[in-house]
N, C-alpha and C positions, 0 to 999 in steps of 0.2 A: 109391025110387030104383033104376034099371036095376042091375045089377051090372056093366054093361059103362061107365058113366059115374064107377064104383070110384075106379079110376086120376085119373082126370082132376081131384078133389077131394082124394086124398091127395095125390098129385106138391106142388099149390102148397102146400100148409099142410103138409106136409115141408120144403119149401123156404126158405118163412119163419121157420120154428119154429130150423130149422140156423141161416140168418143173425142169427138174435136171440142165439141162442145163442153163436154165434159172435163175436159185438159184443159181448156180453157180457164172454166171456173175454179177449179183447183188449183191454178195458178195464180190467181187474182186472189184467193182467199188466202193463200201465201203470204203474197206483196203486204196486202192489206189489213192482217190479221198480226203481224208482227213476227211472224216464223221467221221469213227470211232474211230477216234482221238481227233476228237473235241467231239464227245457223251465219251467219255471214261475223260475227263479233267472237261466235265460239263455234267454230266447225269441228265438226267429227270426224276422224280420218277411220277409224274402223267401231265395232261394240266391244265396248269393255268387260271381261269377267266380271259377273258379281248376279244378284237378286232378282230377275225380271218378271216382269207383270206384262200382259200382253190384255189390249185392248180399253186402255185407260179413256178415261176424260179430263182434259187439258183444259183450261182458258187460259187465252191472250187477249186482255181487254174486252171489249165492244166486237170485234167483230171475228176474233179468234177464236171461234168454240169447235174444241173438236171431242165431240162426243161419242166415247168406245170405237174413236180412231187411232191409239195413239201407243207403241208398244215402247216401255219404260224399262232402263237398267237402272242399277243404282249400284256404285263401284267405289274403289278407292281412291277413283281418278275425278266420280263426280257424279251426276244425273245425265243419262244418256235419255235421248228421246228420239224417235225415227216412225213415222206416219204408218200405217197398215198400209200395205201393195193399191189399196184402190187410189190414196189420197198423197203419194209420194212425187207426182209430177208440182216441181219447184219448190218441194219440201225437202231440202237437205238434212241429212240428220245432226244434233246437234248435241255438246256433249260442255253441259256446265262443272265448272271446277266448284266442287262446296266452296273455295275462299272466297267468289264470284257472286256468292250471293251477300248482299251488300245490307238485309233486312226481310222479315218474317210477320204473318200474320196470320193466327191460325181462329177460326171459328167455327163452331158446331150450329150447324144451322138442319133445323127438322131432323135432328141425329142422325148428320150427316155431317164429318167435320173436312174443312175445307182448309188446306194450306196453303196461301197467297207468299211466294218469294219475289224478293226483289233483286233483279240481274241487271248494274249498267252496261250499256254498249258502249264497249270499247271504243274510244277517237271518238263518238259524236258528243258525250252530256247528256246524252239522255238515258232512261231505262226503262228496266220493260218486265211488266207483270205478271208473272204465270201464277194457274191455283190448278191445285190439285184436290181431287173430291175419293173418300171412303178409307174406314177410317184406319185399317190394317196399313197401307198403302201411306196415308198422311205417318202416321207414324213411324213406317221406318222411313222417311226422308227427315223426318226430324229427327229419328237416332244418328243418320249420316250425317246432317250440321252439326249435332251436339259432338260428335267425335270430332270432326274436325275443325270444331273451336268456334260455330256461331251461336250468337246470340237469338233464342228464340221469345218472342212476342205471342199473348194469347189475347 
């Protein structure tokens, strides 16, 4: 093989090798972050009209941090959440009902206020933490529980 036709045989099989790689981890960070647990208890079958904010930050526990990944609706139906295009492989979108949230924790941390809800999953007993950070954004997810009749925690 020329040496000058090098490049043009490692570029795409670099390229592929990163995307596998890549799908990989983002799929593991799924499993393990607790998405696919909560999209698997409360699946989203499409987006609901209402309010969106595109490119939020989410936690799920210890190892669900998805920072300025995460585009957010908020509807009459619930809290929709769905990964930005890069982070969508084994991230189902998911689509909580306000009555679903089971408990509330809100905190202003470095004037930054943070709302931790409480979602169980469905059939197992257990549940699962999401917080949400800034403060326009924490607020209207707590005008949405207060309409819909939860109690909120500061």
């Amino acid at each position: 093989m020329p040496e000058t036709s090098l490049p043009f045989v490692i570029l795409p099989v670099f390229f592929v090798i990163f995307a596998l790689f890549w799908s990989l981890i983002v799929f593991v960070i799924a499993q393990t972050g607790g998405w696919s647990g909560l999209a698997n208890a409360y699946p989203a079958t499409e987006k609901p009209e209402g309010r969106s904010w595109n490119w939020r930050t989410i936690r799920f526990g210890l190892f669900g941090n998805y920072r300025n990944a995460v585009n957010v609706s908020l509807s009459d139906a619930g809290l929709y959440m769905c990964p930005i295009f890069l982070f969508r492989i084994g991230h189902k979108p998911i689509l909580i009902p306000w009555k679903a949230v089971s408990d509330t924790h809100r905190r202003d941390l470095w004037f930054a206020p943070t709302l931790t809800i409480v979602v169980p999953l469905t059939g197992t007993g257990k549940e699962r933490r999401v917080s949400f950070y800034g403060a326009e954004f924490v607020e209207a997810i707590e005008d949405g529980l207060r309409r819909n009749g939860n109690a909120l925690h500061r």
